[in-house]
C-alpha positions in Angstrom: -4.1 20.4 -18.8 -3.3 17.0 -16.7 -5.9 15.7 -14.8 -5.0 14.1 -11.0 -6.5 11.4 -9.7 -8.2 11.9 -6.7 -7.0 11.1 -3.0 -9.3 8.7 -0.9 -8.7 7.5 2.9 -10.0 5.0 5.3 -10.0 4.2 9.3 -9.3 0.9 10.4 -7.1 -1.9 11.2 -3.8 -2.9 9.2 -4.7 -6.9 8.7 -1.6 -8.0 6.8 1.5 -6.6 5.0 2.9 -8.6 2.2 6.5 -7.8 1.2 8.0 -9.0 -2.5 9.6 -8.1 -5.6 8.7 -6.4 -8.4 9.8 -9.6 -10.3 9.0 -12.1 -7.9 9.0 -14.9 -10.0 12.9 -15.5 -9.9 15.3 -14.8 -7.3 17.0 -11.5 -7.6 19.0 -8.8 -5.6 18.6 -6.1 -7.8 15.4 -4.0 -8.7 12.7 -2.2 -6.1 10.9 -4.1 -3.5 6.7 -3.6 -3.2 5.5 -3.7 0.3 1.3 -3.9 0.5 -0.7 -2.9 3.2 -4.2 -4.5 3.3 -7.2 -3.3 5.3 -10.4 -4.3 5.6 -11.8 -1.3 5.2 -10.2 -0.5 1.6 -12.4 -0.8 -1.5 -10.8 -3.4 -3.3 -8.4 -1.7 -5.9 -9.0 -1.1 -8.9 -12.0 -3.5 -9.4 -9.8 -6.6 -8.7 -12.3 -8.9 -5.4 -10.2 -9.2 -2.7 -7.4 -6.9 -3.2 -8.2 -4.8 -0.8 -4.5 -3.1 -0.5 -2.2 -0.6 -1.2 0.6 -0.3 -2.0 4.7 1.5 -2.3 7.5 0.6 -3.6 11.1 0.9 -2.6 12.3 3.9 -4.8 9.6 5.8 -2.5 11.4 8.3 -0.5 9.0 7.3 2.5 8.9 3.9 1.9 10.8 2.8 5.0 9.3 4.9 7.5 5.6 3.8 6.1 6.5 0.3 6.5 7.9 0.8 10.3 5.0 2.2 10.6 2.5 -0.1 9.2 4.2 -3.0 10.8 4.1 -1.4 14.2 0.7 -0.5 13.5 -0.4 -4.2 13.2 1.6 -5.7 15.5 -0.4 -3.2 18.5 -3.6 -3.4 16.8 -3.1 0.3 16.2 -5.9 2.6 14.4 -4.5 4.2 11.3 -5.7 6.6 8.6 -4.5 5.1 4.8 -5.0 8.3 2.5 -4.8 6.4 -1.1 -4.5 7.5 -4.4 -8.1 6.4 -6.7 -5.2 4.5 -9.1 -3.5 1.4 -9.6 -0.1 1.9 -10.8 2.1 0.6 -8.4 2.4 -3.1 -9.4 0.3 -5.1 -11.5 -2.9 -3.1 -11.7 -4.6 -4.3 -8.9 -2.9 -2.4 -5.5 -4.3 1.4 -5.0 -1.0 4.1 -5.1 0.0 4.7 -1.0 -0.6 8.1 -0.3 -0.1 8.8 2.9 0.0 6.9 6.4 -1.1 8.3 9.5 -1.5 6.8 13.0 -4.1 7.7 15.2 
């Protein structure tokens, strides 16, 4: 029987989004982007001070919309709803897995 992590959320204020690779450290066209949307009021992920994000890659079918939506979220100072997954898998063990989005 497979065991699901379970879904958190918080209220508050997108403070930054931070848009990269997956392999960041050389240039590259191909592969999935990571987009990261920090708040305050997330716990930081996965035990990792001051990573207090989460995060969705590219592949994600929403991943577009989510990041319109963060982006217009912080640029109006916006009240959101980040619904989170109590994971890290995304990238590098230290973003929690996006959920779902919702502005309010």
């Amino acid at each position: 029987m497979q065991t699901l992590a379970a879904m958190k959320q918080v209220t508050g204020k997108v403070t930054q989004i931070q848009l990269m690779s997956r392999n960041y450290s050389t240039y590259s066209t191909t592969g999935d982007a990571v987009a990261m949307i920090y708040m305050d009021e997330l716990p930081d992920a996965c035990g990792h001070s001051g990573y207090r994000r989460v995060g969705i890659t590219s592949d994600h079918p929403a991943f577009q919309v989510v990041l319109s939506a963060a982006m217009a979220a912080k640029i109006s100072g916006q009240t959101v709803q980040m619904h989170y997954i109590d994971t890290c898998t995304v990238w590098n063990s230290n973003v929690w897995d996006f959920a779902i989005l919702k502005l309010i």
